[in-house]
N, C-alpha and C positions, 0 to 999 in steps of 0.2 A: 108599334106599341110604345118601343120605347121615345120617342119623339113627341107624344102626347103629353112627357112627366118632366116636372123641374128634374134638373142635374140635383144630386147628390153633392153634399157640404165639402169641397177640394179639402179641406185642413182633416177632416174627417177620414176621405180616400188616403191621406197622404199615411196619416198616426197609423192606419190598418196596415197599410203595405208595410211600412216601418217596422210595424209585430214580429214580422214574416225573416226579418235580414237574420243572414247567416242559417236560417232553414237549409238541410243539406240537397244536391240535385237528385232527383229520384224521377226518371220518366213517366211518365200520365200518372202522377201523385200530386196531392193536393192534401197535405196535412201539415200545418203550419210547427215546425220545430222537428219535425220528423223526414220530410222529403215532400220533394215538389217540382214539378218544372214551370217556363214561365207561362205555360195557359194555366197549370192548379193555383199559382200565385195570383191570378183572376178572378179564377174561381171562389178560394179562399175568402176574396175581397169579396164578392158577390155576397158568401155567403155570413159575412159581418154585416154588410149593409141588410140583405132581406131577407134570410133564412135560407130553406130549402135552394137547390139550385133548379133555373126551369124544364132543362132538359139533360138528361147525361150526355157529354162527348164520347162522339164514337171514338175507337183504337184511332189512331194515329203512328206514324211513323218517326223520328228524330232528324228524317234528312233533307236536311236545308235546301238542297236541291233536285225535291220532288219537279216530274215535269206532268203530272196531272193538269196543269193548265186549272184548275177548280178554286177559288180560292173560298176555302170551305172556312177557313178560322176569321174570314172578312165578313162572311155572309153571315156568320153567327153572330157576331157582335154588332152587325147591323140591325138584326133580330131585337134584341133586348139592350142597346147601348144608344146612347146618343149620340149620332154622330157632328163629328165638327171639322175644318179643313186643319190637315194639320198645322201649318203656319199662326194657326190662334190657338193649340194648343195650349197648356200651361200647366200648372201642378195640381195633380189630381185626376189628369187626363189617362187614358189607357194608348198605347201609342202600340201598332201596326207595323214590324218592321218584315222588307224581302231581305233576307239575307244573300240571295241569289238573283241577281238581277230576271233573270226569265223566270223563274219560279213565286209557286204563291208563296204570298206574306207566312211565315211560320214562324216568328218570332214576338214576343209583346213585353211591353214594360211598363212602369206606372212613373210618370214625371212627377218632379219633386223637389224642391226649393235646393239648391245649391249652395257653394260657398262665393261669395264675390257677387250677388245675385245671379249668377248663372242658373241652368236648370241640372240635376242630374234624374240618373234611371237609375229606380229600384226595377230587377231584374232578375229571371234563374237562371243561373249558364249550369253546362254540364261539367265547367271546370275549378267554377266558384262556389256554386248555390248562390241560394239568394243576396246577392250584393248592390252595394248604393257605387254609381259611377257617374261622371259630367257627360251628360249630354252633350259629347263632342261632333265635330264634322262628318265623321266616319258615321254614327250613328242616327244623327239628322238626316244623310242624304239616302240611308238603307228605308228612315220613314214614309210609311205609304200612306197610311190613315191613325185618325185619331178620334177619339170616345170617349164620352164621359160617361160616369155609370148615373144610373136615376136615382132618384130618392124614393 
């Protein structure tokens, strides 16, 4: 579906995530100043861009190194996102990260213009909340896939 639709305005993706920073961490929450983690930080985005969201997420787990072998949060964003290779990523993109090399992707963040033009990730960790960091090495090579949202 989603591959039929222009991407969505990046400066657009970007201002929304931005809304979001410093939202505190709150597992399978999605309420922008209230708690969140990094799929409701998505979601939230989702739901600035189009209203409603299309499907609810099922429960989910926090552990990074599930070995279901499924990678359910890949398959969904395949569903309703546009996908692109991550190496042409850029700001505005929704980025895929394994935090466990054998395990599914369970991590995501939104690229975002940096200082020095570098990029950084807006993000929810469970020991920040939502925060802006540089898309450094460590978090480049955990990248698996990348997404833009539709218009």
């Amino acid at each position: 579906m989603a591959e039929l639709c222009a991407p969505a305005d990046p400066a657009r993706v970007v201002a929304i995530a931005e809304r979001w920073l410093d939202t505190p961490y709150l597992h399978q929450a999605s309420a922008r100043g209230l708690g969140t983690d990094c799929l409701g930080l998505a979601r939230g985005i989702w739901r600035d861009l189009h209203g409603a969201e299309p499907v609810a997420p099922p429960p989910y787990t926090r552990d990074w190194g599930e070995s279901s072998g499924r990678e359910v949060m890949w398959e969904a964003a395949r569903a309703f996102l546009i996908e692109m290779p991550v190496t042409a990523a850029k700001p505005g993109a929704l980025i895929l990260f394994r935090m466990v090399a054998t395990s599914p992707a369970k991590h995501c963040g939104i690229l975002v213009p940096g200082p020095a033009d570098n990029l950084a990730l807006i993000h929810a960790r469970e020991t920040t909340g939502v925060t802006r960091e540089l898309f450094t090495l460590p978090w480049r090579r955990r990248a698996v896939a990348a997404f833009l949202f539709p218009s």
